[in-house]
C-alpha positions in Angstrom: 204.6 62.3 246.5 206.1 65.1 244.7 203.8 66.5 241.5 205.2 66.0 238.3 205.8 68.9 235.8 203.0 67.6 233.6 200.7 67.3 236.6 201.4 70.9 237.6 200.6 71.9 233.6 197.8 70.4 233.8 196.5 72.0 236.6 197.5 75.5 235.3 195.9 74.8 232.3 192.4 74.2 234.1 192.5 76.9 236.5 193.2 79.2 232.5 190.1 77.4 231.5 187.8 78.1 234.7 188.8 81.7 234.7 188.4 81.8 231.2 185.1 80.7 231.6 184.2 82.5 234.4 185.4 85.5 232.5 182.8 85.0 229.6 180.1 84.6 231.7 178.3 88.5 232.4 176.1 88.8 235.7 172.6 89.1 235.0 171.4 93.1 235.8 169.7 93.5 239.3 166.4 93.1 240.3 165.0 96.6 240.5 161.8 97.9 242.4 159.9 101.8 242.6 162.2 104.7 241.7 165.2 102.2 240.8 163.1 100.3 238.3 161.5 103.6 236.4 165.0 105.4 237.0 166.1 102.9 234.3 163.2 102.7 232.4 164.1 106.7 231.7 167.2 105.4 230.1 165.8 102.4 227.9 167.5 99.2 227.0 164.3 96.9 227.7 161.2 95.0 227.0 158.1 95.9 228.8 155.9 93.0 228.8 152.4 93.6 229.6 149.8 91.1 230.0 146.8 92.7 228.4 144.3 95.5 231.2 141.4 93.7 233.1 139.0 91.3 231.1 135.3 90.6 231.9 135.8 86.9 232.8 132.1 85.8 232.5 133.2 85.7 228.5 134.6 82.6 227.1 137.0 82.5 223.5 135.2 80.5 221.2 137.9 79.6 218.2 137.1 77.1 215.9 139.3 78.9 212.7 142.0 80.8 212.0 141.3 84.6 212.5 138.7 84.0 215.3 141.1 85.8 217.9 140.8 88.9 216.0 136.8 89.3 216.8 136.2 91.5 219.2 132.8 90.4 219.8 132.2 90.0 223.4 129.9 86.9 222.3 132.7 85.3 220.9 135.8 86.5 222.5 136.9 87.7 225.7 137.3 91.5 226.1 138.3 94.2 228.3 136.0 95.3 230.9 135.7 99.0 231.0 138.2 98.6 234.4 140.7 97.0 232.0 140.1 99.4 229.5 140.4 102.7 231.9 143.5 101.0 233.7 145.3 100.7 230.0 144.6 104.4 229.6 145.9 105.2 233.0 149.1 103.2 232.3 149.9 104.5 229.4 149.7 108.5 230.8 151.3 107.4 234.1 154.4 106.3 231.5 154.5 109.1 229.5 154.7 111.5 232.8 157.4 109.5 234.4 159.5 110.1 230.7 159.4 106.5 230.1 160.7 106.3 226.1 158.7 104.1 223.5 160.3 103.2 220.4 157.9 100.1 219.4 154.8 98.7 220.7 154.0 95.0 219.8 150.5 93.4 220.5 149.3 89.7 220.4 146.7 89.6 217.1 144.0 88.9 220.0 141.2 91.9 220.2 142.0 92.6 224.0 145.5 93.0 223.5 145.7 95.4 220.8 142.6 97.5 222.0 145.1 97.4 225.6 148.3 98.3 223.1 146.5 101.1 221.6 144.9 102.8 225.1 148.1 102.6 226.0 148.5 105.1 223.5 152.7 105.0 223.4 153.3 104.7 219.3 151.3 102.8 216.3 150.8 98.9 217.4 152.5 96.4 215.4 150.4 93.0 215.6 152.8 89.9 216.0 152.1 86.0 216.0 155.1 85.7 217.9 153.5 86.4 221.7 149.7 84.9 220.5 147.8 82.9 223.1 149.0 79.2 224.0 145.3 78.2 223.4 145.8 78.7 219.7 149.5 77.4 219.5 148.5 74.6 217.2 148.1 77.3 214.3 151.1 78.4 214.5 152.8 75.6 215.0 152.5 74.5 218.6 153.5 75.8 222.3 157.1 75.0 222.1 157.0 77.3 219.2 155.3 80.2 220.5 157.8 79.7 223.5 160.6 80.0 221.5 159.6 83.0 219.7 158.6 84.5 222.2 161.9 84.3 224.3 163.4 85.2 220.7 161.4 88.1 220.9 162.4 89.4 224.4 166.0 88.9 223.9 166.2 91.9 220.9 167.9 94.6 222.7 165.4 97.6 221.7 166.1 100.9 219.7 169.2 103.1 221.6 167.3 105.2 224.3 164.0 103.3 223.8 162.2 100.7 225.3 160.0 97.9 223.4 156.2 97.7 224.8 154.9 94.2 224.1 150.9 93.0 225.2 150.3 89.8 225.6 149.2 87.3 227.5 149.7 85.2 230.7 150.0 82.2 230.0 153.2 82.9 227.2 154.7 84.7 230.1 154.0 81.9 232.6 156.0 79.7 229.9 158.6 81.5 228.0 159.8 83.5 231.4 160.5 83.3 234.9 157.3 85.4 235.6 153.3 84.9 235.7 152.0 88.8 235.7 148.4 89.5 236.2 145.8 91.4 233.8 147.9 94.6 233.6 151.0 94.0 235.1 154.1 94.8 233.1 157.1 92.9 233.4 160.7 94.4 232.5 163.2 92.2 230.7 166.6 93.2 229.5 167.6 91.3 226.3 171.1 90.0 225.9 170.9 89.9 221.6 172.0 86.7 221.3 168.5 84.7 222.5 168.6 85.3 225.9 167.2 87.9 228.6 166.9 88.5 232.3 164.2 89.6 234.6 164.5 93.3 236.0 161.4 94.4 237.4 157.6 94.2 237.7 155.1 97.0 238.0 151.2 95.9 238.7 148.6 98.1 236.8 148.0 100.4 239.0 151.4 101.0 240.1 153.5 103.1 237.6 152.8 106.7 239.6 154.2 107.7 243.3 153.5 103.9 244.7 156.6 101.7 244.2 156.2 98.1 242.1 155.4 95.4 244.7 157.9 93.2 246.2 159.6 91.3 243.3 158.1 87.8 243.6 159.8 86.3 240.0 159.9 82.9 241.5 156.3 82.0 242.9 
């Protein structure tokens, strides 16, 4: 049976739309590992997000308030280890050799990640509500909240020629992103500026000199 002409415009007008569609739709960057990964990094255009260095796990978070998170009394907070707080340093000179530009550096309120943010030692630390632990989410207005900020937050494209540093935790990563790190491990992201962001890259603590990252693992 022979088409008819409204048929065929029919069918034009859906292939238009599919490659219209198609079209608007940009490929998310590559997955990049060792040189590739800090190559880029040179050149800036992401979000580094680190959970905060090593902590000494025989301390527990007691929060019974609002502000609790900001004690960093080992008695009633988690805190670095002196590991966690030698690796921060050591991350934070290992970027700075391989030319790695900083233009902000945002911290969970917590005491281990801004003491992580500030051995770093890459620019003045911003505190932000908008990457605090899921344990406290009901202060600020529950997980889904923090989620969402905190996807917010990795979708802002960072200063021209600059990358953002953000320290945080595991579980918002394990949440708002594709990735769990581990106590040091910073993840890359490359924000779209219109709420989204892909995954680029990981780089474990002790893995920002001459070693290359590990093999990317973003869906375990």
């Amino acid at each position: 049976m022979t088409p008819t002409v409204s048929s065929w415009v029919r069918r034009v007008l859906l292939i238009i739309a599919l490659g219209a569609a198609g079209a608007g739709t940009a490929a998310p960057p590559p997955v990049l590992q060792g040189e590739a990964l800090l190559q880029a990094l040179r050149s800036g255009g992401f979000s580094i997000y680190f959970r905060h260095a090593a902590t000494d796990w025989s301390l527990q978070d007691q929060v019974t308030q609002v502000g609790d998170w900001e004690s960093c009394d080992p008695m009633r907070m988690r805190q670095l280890s002196d590991e966690g707080r030698r690796a921060a340093e050591a991350i934070g000179e290992a970027m700075r050799a391989q030319n790695i530009p900083v233009g902000q550096v945002l911290a969970s309120p917590y005491c281990r990640t801004i003491e992580t943010a500030r051995l770093l030692g890459l620019g003045d630390v911003e505190p932000t509500t908008d990457v605090v632990n899921l344990r406290v989410a009901a202060f600020f207005g529950g997980r889904d909240a923090i989620i969402a900020t905190a996807r917010r937050l990795l979708s802002i494209p960072p200063k021209a020629g600059t990358n953002t540093v953000i320290v945080a935790h595991g579980n918002v990563a394990r949440e708002a992103t594709p990735v769990y790190p581990g106590e040091g491990e910073g993840v890359v992201f490359k924000g779209d500026g219109n709420g989204g962001f892909d995954y680029v890259g990981r780089i474990a603590a002790d893995q920002w000199g001459a070693s290359p990252p590990q093999q990317d693992d973003a869906r375990r």
